[in-house]
MIMIPA-325168 format. One record per residue: x, y, z of N, C-alpha, C in turn; residue in one letter. Coordinates in nm, 2 decimals. Example, Ala and Ser with C-alpha at 12.3 -4.5 7.8 and 13.67 -1.06 7.14 Angstrom:
! residues 2
R  npx  npy  npz  capx  capy  capz  cpx  cpy  cpz  residuo
R  1.32  -0.57  0.78  1.23  -0.45  0.78  1.32  -0.33  0.78  A
R  1.28  -0.22  0.71  1.37  -0.11  0.71  1.29  0.00  0.79  S
This chain:
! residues 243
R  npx  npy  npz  capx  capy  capz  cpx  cpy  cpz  residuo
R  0.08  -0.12  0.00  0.00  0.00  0.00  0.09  0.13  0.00  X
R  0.21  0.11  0.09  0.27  0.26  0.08  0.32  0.26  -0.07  X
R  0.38  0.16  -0.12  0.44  0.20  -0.23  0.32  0.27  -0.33  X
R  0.21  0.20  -0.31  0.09  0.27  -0.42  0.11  0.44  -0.40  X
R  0.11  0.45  -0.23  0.06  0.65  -0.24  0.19  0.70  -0.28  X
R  0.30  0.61  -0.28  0.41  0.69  -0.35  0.41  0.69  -0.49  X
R  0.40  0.63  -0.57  0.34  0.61  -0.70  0.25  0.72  -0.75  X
R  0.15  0.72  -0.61  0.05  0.85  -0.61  0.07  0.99  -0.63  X
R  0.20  1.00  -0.55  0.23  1.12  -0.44  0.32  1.19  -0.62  X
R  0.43  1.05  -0.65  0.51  1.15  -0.72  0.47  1.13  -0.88  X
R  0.34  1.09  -0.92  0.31  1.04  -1.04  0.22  1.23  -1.04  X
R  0.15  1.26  -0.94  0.08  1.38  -0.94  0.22  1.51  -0.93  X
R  0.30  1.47  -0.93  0.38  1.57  -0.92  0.47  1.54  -1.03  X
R  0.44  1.48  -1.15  0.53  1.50  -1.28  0.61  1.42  -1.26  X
R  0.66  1.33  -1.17  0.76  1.26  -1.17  0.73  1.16  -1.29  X
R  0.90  1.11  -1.36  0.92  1.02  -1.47  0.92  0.88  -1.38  X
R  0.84  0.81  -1.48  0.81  0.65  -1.42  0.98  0.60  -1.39  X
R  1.05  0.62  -1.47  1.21  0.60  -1.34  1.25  0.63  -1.25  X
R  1.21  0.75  -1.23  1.19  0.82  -1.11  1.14  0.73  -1.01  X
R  1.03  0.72  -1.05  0.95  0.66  -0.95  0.95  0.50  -0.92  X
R  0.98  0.45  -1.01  1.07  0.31  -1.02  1.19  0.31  -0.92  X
R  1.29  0.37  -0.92  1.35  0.36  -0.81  1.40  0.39  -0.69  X
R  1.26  0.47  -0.65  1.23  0.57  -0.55  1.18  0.42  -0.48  X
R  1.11  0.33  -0.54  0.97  0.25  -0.48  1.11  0.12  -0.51  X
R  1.20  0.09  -0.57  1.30  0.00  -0.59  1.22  -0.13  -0.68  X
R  1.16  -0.08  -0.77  1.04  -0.17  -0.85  1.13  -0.16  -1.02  X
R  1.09  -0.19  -1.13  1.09  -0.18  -1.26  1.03  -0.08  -1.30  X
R  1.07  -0.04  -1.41  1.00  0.10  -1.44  0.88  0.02  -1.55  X
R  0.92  -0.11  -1.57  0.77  -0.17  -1.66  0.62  -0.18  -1.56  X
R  0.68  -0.20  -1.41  0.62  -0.25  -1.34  0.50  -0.13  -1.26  X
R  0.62  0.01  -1.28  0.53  0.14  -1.22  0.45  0.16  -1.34  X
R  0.46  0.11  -1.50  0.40  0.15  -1.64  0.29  0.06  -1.57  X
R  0.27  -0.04  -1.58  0.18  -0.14  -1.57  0.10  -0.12  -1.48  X
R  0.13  -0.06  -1.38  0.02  -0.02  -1.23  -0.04  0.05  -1.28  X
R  0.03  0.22  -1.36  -0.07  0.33  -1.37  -0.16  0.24  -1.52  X
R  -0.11  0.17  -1.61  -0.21  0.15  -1.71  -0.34  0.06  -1.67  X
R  -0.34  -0.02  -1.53  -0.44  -0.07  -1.50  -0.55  0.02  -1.43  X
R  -0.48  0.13  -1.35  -0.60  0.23  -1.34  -0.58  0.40  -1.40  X
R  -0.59  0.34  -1.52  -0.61  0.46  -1.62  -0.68  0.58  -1.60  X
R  -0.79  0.59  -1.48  -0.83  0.70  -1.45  -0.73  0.76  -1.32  X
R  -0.78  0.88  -1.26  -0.72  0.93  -1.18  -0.68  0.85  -1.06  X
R  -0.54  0.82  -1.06  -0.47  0.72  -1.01  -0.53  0.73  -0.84  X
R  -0.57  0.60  -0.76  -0.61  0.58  -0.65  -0.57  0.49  -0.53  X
R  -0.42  0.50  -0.47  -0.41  0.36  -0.41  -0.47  0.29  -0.30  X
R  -0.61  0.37  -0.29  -0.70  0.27  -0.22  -0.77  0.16  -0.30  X
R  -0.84  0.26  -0.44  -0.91  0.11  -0.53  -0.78  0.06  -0.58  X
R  -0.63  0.14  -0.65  -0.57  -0.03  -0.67  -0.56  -0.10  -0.57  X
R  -0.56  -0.09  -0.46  -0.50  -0.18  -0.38  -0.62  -0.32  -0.37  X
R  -0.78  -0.28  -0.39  -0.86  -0.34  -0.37  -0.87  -0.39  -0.49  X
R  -0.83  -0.34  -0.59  -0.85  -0.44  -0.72  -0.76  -0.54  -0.72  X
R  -0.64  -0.52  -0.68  -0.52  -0.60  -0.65  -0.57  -0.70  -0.61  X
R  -0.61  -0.71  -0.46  -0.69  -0.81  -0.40  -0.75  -0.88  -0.42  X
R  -0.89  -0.81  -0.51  -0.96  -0.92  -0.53  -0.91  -0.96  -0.66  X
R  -0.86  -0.93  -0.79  -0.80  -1.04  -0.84  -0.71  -1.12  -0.80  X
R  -0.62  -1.07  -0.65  -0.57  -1.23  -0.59  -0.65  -1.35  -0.57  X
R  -0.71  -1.30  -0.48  -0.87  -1.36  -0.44  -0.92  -1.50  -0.54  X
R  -0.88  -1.46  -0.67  -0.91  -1.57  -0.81  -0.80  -1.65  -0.84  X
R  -0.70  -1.57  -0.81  -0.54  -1.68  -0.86  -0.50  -1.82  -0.78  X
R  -0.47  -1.92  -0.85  -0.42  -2.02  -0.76  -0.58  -2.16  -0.81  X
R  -0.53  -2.29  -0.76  -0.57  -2.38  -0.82  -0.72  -2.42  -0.69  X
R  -0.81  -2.41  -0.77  -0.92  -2.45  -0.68  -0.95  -2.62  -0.61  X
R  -0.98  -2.60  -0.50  -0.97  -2.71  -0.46  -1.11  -2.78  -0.50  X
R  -1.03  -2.96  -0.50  -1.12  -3.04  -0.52  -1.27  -3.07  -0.44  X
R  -1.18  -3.05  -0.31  -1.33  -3.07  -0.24  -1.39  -2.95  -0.19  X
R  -1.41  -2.86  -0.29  -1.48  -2.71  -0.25  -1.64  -2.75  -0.36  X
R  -1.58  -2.87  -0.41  -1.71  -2.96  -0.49  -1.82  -3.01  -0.42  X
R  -1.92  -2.97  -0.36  -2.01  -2.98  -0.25  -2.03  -3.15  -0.33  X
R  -2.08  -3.19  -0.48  -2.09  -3.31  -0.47  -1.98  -3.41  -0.45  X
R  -1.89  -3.39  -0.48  -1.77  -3.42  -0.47  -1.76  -3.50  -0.31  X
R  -1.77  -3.39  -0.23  -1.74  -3.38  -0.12  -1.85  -3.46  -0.04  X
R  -1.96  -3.49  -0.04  -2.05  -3.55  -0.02  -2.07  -3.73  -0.05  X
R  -1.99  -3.73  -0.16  -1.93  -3.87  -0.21  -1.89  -3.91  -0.14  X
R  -1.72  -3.84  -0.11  -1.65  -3.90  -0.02  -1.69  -3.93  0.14  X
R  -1.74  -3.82  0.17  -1.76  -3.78  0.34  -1.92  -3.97  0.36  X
R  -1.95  -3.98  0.27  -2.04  -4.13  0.25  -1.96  -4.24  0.24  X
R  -1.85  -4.21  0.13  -1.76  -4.36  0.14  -1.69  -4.36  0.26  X
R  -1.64  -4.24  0.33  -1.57  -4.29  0.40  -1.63  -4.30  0.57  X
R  -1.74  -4.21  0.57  -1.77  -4.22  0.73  -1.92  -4.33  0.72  X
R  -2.02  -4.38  0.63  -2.10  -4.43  0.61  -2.06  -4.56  0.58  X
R  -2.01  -4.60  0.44  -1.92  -4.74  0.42  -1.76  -4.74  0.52  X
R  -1.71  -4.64  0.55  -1.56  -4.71  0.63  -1.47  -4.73  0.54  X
R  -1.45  -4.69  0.42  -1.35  -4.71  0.35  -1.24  -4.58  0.40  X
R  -1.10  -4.64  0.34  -1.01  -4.57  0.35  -1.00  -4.46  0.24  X
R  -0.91  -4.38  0.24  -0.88  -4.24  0.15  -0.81  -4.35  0.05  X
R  -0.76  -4.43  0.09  -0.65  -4.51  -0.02  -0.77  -4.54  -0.10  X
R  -0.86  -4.63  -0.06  -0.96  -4.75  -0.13  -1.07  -4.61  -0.23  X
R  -1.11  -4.51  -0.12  -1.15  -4.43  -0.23  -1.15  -4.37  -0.35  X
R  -0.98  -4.31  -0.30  -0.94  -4.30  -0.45  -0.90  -4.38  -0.54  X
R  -0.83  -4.48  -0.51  -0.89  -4.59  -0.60  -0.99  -4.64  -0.69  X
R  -1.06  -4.64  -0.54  -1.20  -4.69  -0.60  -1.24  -4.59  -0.77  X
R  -1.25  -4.50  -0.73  -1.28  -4.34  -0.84  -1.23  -4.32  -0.98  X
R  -1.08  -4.39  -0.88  -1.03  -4.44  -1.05  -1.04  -4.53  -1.14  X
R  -1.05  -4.62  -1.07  -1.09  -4.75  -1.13  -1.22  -4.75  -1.21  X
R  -1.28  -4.63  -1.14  -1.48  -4.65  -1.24  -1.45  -4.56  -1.32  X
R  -1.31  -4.51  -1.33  -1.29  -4.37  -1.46  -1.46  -4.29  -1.40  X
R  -1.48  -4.25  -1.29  -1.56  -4.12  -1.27  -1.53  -4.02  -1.29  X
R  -1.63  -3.94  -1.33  -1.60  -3.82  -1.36  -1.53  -3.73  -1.22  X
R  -1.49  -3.78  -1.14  -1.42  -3.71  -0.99  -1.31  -3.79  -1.00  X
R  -1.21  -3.76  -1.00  -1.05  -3.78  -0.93  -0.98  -3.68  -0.84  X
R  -0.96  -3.76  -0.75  -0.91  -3.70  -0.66  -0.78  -3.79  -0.59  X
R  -0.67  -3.73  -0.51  -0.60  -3.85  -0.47  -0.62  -3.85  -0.32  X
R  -0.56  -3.91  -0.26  -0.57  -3.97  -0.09  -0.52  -3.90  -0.03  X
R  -0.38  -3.83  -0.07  -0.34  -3.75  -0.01  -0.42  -3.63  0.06  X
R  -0.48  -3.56  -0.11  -0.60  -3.44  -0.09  -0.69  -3.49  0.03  X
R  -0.76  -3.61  0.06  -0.90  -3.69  0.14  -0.84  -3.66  0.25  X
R  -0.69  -3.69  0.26  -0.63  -3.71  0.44  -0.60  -3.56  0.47  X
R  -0.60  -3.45  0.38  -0.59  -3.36  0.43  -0.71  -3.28  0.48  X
R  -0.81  -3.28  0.35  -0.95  -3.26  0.36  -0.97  -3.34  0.55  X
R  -0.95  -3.47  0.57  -0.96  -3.51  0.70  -0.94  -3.42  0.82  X
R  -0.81  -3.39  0.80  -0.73  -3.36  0.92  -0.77  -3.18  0.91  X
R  -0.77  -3.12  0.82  -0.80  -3.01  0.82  -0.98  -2.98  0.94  X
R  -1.07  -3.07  0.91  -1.18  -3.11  1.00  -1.29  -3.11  0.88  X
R  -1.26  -3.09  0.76  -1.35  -3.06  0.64  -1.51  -3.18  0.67  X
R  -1.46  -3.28  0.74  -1.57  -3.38  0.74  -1.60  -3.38  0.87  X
R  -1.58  -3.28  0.97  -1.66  -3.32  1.09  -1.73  -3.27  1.10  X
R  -1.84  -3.34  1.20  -1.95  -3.28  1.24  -1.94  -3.23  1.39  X
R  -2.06  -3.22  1.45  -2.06  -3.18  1.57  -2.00  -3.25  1.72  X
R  -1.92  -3.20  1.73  -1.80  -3.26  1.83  -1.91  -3.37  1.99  X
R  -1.90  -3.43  1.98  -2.02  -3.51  2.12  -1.94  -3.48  2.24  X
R  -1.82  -3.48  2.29  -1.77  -3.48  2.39  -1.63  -3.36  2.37  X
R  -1.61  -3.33  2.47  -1.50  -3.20  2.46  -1.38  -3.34  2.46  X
R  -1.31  -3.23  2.38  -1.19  -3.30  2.36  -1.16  -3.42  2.21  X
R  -1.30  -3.44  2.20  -1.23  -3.49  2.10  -1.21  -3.50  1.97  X
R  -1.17  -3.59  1.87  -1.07  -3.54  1.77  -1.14  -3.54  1.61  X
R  -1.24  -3.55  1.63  -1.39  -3.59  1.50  -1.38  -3.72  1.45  X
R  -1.36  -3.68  1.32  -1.35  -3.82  1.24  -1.23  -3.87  1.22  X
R  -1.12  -3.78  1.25  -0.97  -3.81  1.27  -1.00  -4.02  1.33  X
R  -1.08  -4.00  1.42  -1.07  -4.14  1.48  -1.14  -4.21  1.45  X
R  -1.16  -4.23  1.33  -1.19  -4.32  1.25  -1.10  -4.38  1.11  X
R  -0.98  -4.35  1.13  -0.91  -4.38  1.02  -0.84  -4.49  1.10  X
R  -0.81  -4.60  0.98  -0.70  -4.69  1.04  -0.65  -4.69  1.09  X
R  -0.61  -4.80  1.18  -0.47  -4.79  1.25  -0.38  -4.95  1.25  X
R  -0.42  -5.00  1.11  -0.41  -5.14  1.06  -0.34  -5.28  1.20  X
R  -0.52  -5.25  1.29  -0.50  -5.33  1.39  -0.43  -5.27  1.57  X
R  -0.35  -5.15  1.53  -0.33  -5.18  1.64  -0.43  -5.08  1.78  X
R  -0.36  -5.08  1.87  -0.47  -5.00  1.99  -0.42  -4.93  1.98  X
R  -0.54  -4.81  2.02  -0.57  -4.66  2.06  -0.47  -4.65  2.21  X
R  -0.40  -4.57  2.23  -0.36  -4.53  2.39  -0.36  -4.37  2.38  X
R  -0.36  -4.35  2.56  -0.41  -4.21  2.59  -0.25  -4.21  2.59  X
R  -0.29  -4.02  2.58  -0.16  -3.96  2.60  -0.04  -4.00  2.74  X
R  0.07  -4.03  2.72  0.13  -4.03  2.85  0.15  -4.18  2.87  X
R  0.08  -4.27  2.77  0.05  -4.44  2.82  0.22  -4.48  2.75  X
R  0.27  -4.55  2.87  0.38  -4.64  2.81  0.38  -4.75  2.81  X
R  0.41  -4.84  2.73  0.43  -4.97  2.66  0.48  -5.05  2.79  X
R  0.43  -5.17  2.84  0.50  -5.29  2.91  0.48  -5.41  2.86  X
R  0.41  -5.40  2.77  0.43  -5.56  2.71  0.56  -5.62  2.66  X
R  0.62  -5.76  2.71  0.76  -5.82  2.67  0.82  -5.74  2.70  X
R  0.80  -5.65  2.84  0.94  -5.55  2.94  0.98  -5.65  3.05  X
R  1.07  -5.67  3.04  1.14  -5.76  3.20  1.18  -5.69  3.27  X
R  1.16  -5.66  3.40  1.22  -5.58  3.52  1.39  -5.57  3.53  X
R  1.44  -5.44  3.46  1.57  -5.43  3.54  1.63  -5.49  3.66  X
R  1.74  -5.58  3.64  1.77  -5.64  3.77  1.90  -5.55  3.81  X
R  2.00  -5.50  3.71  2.14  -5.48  3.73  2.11  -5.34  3.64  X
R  2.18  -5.26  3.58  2.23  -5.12  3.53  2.32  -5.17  3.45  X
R  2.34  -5.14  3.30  2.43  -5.14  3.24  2.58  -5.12  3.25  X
R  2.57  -5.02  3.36  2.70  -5.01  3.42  2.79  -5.12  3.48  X
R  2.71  -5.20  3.56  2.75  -5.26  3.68  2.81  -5.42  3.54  X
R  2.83  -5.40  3.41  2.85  -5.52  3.33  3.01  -5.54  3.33  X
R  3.07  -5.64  3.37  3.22  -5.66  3.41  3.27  -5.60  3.25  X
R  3.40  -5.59  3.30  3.49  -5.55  3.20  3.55  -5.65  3.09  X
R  3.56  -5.77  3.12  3.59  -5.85  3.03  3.45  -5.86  2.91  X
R  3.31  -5.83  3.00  3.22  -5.86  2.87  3.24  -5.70  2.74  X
R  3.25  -5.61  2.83  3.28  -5.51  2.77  3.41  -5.49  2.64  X
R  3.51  -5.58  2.73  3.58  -5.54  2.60  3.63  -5.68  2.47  X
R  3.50  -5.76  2.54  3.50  -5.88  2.46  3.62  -6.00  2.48  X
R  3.65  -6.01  2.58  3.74  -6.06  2.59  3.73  -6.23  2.65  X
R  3.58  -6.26  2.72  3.52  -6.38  2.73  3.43  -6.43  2.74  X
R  3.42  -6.55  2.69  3.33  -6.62  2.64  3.18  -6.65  2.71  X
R  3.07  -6.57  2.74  2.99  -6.63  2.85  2.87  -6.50  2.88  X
R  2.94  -6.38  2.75  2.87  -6.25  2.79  2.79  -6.23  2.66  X
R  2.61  -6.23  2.68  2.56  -6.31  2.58  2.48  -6.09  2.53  X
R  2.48  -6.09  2.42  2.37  -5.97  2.35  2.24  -6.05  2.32  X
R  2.06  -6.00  2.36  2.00  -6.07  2.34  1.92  -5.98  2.31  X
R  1.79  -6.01  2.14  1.74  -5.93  2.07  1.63  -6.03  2.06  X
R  1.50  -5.97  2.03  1.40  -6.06  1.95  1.37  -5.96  1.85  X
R  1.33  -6.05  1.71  1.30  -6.05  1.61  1.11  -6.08  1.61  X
R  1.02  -6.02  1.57  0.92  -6.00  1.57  0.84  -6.05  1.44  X
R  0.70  -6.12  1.47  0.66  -6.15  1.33  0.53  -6.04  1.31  X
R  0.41  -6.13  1.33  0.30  -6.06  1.31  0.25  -6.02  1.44  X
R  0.18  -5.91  1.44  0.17  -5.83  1.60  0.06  -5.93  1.67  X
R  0.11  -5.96  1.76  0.07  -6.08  1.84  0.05  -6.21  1.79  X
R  0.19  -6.18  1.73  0.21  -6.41  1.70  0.33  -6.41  1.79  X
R  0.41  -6.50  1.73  0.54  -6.53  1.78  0.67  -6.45  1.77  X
R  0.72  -6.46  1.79  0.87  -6.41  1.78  1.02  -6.50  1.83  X
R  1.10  -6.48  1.77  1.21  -6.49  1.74  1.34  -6.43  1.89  X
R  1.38  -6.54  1.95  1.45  -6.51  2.05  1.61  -6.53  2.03  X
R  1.73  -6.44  1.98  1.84  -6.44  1.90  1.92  -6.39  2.08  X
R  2.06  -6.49  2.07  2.14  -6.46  2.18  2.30  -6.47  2.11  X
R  2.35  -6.37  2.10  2.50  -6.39  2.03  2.64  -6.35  2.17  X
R  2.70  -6.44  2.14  2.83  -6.44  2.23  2.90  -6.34  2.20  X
R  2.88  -6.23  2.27  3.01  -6.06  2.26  3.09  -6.14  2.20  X
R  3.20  -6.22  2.26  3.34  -6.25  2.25  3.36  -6.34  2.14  X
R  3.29  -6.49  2.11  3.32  -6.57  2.00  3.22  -6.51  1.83  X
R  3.07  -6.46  1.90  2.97  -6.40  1.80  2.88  -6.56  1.76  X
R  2.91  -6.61  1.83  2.84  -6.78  1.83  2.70  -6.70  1.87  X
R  2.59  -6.77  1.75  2.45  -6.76  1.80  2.38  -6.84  1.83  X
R  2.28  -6.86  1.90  2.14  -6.96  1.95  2.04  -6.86  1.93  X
R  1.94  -6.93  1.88  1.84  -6.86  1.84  1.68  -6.96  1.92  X
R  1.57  -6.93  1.94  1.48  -7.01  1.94  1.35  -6.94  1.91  X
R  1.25  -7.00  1.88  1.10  -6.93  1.83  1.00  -6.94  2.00  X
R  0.95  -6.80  2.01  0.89  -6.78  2.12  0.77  -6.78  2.13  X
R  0.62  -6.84  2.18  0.50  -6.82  2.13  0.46  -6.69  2.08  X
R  0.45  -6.59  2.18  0.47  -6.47  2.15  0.59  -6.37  2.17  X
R  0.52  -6.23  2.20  0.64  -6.17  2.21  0.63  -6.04  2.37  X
R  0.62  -6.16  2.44  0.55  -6.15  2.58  0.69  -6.14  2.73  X
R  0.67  -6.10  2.82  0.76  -6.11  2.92  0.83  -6.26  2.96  X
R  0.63  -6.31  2.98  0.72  -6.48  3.03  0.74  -6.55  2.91  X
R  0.66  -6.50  2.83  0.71  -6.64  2.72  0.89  -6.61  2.69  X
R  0.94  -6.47  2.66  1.03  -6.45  2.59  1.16  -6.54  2.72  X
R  1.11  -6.48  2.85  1.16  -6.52  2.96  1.24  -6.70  2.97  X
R  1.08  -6.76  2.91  1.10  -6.89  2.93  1.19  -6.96  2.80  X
R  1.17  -6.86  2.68  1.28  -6.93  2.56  1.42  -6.92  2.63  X
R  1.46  -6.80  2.69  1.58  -6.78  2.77  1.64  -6.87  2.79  X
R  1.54  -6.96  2.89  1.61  -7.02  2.98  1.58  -7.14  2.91  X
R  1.48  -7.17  2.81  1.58  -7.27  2.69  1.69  -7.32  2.63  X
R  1.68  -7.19  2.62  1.85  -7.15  2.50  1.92  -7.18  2.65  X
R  1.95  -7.12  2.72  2.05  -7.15  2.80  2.09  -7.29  2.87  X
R  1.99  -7.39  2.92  2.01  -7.48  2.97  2.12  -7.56  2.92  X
R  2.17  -7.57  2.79  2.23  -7.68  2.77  2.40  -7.64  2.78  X
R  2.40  -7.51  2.84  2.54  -7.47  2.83  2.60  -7.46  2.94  X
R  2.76  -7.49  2.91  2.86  -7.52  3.01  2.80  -7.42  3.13  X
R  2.85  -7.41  3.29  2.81  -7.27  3.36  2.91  -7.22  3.33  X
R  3.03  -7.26  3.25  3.18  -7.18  3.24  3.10  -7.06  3.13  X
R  3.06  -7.07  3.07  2.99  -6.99  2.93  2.86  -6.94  2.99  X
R  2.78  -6.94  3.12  2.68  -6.82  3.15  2.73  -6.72  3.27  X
R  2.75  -6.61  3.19  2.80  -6.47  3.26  2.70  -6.36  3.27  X
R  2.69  -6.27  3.10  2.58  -6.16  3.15  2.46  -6.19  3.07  X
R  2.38  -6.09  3.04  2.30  -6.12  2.90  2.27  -5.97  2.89  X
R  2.28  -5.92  2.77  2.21  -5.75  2.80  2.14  -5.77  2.68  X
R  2.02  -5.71  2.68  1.93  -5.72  2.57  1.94  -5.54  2.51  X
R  1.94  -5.54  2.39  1.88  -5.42  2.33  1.77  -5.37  2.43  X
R  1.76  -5.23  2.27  1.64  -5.15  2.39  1.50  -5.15  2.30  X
R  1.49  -5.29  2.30  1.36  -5.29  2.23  1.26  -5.37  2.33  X
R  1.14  -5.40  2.35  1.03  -5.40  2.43  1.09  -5.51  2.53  X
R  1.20  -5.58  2.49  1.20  -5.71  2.61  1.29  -5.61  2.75  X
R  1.31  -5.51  2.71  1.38  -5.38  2.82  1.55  -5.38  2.80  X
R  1.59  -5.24  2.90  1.67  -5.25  2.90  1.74  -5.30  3.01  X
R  1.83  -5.42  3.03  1.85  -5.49  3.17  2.01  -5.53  3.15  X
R  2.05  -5.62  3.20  2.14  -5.71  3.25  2.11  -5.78  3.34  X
R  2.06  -5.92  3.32  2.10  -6.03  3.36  2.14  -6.10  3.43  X
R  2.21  -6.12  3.54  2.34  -6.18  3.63  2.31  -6.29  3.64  X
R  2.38  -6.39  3.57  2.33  -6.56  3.57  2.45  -6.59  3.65  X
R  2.57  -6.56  3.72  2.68  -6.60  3.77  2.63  -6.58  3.92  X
């Protein structure tokens, strides 16, 4: 806007559009082109409003500003339960006269374009109804204990020979995971030789993992059970003291 009443100020006072070009630090095509779009007695309140609202027009309209459009989807997906994936899909697949992609649907989502009237404070509309391919809902603040084993020792307190690999008996123990709530995979490698035992766990649970443990271990010398430290994945972070 200031640049317009300057345009104003020195266009009424005979100033040369170069002048005024680099008074305002603009193109002198650019000061030609302002005064030729309001050819009458120059005004920088209406250019500024013409300016406007032909902003107002520029830029790519959106898909779902399509009341039918938008009424399609907001049916496939909160009435049938389909996903943004399967919709647009779906859309394309019947070559309809609507394409749209999933991305656009999940934003249209999250933006609140499809909610209705909120039932309870707090919460999130139809956000909570999208996928979550199986797994559970938790409140804020909820931490994970499933397949956590109670710290018995501190990583610190792990002797120095297992540390710098120097004997045979100080085991790294990891599970490998299949389908969320099947089985899993119980992997124990020797720091010092890198010798593995492995065994299959029913799930991927405290006692079951617990009880493959002490499978795998049974059949070995006591000269070869020292520490065990597991990663820091759900079975916890711990050490072991089998000595």
């Amino acid at each position: 806007m200031s640049e317009r009443e300057t345009i104003f100020l020195m266009h009424n006072n005979q100033a040369s559009l170069t002048s005024i070009a680099q008074t305002i630090g603009r193109a002198t095509s650019t000061v030609s082109r302002e005064l030729s779009r309001n050819r009458s007695a120059y005004s920088p309140s209406v250019a500024q409003e013409r300016y406007e609202a032909q902003k107002s027009h520029c830029g790519r309209r959106s898909l779902l500003s399509d009341h039918q459009l938008l009424q399609l989807i907001r049916h496939l997906f909160l009435d049938l339960q389909w996903s943004p994936e399967e919709i647009a899909a779906r859309l394309k697949l019947e070559t309809s006269s609507f394409q749209i992609s999933y991305t656009t649907i999940y934003r249209g989502i999250y933006s609140g374009l499809f909610d209705q009237k909120l039932s309870s404070r707090g919460a999130r509309g139809v956000i909570r109804k999208l996928r979550h391919h199986g797994k559970s809902r938790h409140k804020k603040g909820y931490e994970e204990r499933r397949g956590k084993i109670p710290i018995s020792h501190t990583l610190q307190e792990r002797p120095e020979s297992a540390n710098k690999r120097t004997q045979i008996g100080h085991w790294e123990l990891d599970t490998v995971a299949g389908k969320t709530g099947r089985f899993c995979v119980v992997t124990m490698v020797d720091r010092c030789s890198r010798y593995l035992i492995m065994h299959k766990a029913a799930k991927k649970s405290s006692a079951s993992v617990t009880t493959t443990i002490r499978r795998l271990l049974k059949d070995l010398p006591p000269e070869h059970l020292g520490t065990i430290t597991p990663d820091r994945g759900n079975v916890g972070q711990m050490k072991i003291q089998m000595a």
